[in-house]
C-alpha positions as CSV (number, residue, x, y, z in Angstrom):
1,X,0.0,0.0,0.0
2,X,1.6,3.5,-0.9
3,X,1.8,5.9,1.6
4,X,1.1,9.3,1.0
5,X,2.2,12.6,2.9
6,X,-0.2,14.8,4.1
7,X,0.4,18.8,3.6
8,X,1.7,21.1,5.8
9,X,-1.9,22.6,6.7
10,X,-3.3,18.7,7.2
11,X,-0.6,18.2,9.8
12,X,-1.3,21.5,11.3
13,X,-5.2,20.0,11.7
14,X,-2.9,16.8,12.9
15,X,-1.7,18.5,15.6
16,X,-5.2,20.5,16.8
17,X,-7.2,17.5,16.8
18,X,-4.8,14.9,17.9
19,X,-2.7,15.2,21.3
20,X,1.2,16.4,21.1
21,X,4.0,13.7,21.7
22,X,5.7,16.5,23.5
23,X,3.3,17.5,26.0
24,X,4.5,15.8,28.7
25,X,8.3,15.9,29.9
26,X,8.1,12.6,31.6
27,X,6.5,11.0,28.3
28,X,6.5,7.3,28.5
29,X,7.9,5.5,24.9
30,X,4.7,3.7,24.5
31,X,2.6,6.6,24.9
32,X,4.8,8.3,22.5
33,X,4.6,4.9,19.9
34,X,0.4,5.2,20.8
35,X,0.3,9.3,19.4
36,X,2.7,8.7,16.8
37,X,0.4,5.6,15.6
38,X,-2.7,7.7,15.6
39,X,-1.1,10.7,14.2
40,X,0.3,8.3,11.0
41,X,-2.9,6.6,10.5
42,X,-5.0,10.2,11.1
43,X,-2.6,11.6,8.0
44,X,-3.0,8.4,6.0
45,X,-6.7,9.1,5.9
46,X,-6.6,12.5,5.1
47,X,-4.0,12.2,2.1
48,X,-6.4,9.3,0.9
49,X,-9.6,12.2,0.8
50,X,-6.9,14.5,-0.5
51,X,-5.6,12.0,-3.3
52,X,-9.5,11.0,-4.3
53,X,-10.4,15.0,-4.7
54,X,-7.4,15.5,-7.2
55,X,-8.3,12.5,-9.0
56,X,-12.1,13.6,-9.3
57,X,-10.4,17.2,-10.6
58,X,-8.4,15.3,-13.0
59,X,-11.3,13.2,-14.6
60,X,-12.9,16.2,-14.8
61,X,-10.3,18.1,-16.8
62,X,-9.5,15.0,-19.0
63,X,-13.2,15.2,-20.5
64,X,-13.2,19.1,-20.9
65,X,-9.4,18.9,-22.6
66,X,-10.4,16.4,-24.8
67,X,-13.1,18.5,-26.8
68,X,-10.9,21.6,-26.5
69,X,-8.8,19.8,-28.1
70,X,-11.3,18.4,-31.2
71,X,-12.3,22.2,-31.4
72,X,-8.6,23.4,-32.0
73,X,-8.3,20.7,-34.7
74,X,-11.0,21.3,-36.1
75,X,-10.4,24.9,-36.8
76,X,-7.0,23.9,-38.4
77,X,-4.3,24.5,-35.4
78,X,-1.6,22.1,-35.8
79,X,-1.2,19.7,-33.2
80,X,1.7,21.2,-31.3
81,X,-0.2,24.5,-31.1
82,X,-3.4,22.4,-30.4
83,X,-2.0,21.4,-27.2
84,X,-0.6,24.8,-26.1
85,X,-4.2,26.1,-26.4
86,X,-5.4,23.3,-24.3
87,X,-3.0,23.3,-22.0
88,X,-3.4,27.4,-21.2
89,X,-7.4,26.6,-20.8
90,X,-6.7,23.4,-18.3
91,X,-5.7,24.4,-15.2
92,X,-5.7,21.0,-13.4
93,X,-3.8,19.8,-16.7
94,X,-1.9,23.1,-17.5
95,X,1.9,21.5,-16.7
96,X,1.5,18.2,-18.3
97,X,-0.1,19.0,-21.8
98,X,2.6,22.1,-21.6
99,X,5.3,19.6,-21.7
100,X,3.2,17.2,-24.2
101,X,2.7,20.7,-26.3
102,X,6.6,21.2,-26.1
103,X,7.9,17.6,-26.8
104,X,5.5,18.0,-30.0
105,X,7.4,20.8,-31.5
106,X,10.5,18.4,-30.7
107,X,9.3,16.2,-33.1
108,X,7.7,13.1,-30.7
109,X,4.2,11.7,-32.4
110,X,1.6,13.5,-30.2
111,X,-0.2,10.1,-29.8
112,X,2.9,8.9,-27.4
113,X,3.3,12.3,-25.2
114,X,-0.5,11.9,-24.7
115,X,-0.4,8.3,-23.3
116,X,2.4,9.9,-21.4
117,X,0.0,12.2,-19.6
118,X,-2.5,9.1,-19.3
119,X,0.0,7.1,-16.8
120,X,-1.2,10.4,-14.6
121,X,-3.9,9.5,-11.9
122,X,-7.1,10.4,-12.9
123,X,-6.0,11.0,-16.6
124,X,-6.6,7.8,-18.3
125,X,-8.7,8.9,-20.3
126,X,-5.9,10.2,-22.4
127,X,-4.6,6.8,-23.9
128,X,-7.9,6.3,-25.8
129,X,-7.5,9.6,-27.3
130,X,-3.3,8.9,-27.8
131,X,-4.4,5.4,-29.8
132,X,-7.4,7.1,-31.7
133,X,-4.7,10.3,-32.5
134,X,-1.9,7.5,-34.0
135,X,-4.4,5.5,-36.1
136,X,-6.6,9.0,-37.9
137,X,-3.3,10.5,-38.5
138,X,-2.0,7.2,-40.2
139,X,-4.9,6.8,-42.0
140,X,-5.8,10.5,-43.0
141,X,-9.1,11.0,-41.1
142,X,-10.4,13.6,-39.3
143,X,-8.9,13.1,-36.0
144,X,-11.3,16.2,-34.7
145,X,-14.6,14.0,-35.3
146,X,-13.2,10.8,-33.3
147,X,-11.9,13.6,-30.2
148,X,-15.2,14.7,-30.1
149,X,-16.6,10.8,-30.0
150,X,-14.0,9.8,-27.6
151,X,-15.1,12.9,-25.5
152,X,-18.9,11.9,-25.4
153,X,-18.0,8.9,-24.3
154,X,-15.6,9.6,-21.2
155,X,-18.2,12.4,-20.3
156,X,-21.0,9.7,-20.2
157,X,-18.6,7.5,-18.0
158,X,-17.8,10.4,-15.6
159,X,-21.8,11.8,-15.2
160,X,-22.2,7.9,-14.3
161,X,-19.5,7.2,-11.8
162,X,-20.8,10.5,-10.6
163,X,-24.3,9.3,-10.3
164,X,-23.4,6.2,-8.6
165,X,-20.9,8.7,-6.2
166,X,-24.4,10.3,-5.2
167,X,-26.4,7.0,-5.0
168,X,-23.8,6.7,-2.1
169,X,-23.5,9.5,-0.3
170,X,-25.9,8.2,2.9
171,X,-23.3,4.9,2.9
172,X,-20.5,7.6,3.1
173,X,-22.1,9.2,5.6
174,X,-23.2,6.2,8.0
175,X,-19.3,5.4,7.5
176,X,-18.5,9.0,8.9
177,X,-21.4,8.4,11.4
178,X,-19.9,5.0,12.7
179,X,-16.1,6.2,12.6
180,X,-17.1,9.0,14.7
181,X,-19.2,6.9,17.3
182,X,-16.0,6.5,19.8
183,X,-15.1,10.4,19.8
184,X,-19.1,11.4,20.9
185,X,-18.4,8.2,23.6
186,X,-15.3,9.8,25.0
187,X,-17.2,13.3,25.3
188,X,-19.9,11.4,26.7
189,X,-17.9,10.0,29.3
190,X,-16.2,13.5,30.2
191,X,-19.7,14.5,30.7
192,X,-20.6,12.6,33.3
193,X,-17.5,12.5,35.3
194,X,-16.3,9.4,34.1
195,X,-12.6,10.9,32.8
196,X,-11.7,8.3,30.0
197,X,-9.6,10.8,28.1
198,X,-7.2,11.0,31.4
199,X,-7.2,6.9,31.4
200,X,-6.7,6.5,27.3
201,X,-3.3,9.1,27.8
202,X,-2.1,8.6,31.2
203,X,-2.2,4.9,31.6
204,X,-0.9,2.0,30.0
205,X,-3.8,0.2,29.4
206,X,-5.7,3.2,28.1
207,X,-2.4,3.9,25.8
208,X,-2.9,0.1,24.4
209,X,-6.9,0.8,23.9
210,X,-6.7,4.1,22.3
211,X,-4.2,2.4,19.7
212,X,-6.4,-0.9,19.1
213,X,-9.4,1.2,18.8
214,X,-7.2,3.9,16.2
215,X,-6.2,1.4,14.2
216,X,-9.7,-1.1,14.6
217,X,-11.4,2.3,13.4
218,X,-8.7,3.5,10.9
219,X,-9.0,-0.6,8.9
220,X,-12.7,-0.2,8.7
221,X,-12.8,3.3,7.2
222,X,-9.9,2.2,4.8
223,X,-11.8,-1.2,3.8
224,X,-15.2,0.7,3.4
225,X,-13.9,3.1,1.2
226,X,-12.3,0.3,-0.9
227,X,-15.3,-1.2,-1.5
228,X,-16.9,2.0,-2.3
229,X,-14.4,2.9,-5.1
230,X,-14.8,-0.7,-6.6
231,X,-18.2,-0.2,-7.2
232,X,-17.6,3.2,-8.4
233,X,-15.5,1.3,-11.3
């Protein structure tokens, strides 16, 4: 499984929500292990939302590029210039179809630079339009009119993945519901005198239950979103 960073401002949320390793001078190493558990799997999360927006962005972009770039064609800008255009117009896609524009002029087939900018996440949609760009331009068609197909038919994919994304929001949300159960149980507790926050950080045996319950709660947000983006396949 990669791991991904989060950003400076996610860590800074890190470290507002989540207690500090360094709050206490006479810190015991496995209440120092049990923060620095929950603060990696906290960040994991959060890079994981983070890495599913910019994908969403991407798809997004892909469909919009791709009739940008059947108009440009279509009005007679050669493909190096086709791309430029594109590229000044996308701003999620601005640096990759820049360099895609550039290698053009250089003198690589357009088809490869864009199956280039396919292997990006969220941007497959680009190797379609790379092996539809090599085949019309061996064959003398009108690589404009097959864009434009291509482009209906990622758009129709996207508007239903999206669909299906709203068909399960309320599953998202019972997720967020359930994952958030334990936090409105430790206020609870607080509430009525009970002090569980003191036992979770100050004792051994609430240091080894806040990190089984981290990661317990961390695995089933992880494995519910996994089968939540297989079905949105």
């Amino acid at each position: 499984m990669v791991m991904l960073r989060a950003r400076p401002d996610e860590r800074a949320r890190l470290n507002a929500i989540l207690p500090s390793r360094r709050s206490g001078a006479t810190e015991n190493p496995m209440q120092g292990k049990a923060f620095a558990l929950l603060h990696g799997l906290a960040a994991i999360v959060l890079s994981r939302r983070r890495h599913r927006r910019t994908v969403a962005a991407a798809e997004a972009a892909t469909v919009e590029a791709v009739f940008a770039l059947a108009a440009e064609l279509r009005s007679g800008q050669p493909p190096a210039r086709a791309l430029a255009t594109v590229a000044s117009q996308s701003g999620v896609l601005a640096q990759p179809l820049q360099s895609a524009a550039a290698a053009v002029v250089a003198g690589v087939p357009a088809g490869d630079e864009l199956r280039r900018v396919a292997q990006r996440p969220g941007c497959s949609g680009f190797a379609g339009v790379g092996a539809a760009w090599d085949v019309t331009s061996s064959i003398g068609g009108p690589v404009a009119d097959v864009l434009d197909r291509l482009g209906e038919v990622l758009d129709a994919e996207q508007q239903a993945r999206s669909a299906l994304a709203a068909a399960m929001a309320g599953s998202r949300a019972t997720m967020a519901l359930l994952a958030s159960l334990p936090a409105f149980g430790l206020v609870m507790g607080q509430a009525l005198g009970a002090h569980p926050v003191h036992m979770l950080l100050h004792q051994p045996l609430g240091w080894m239950l806040l990190t089984a319950a981290g990661v317990m709660d961390t695995v089933g947000v992880v494995w519910t979103s996994v089968i939540m983006r297989r079905a949105l396949r």
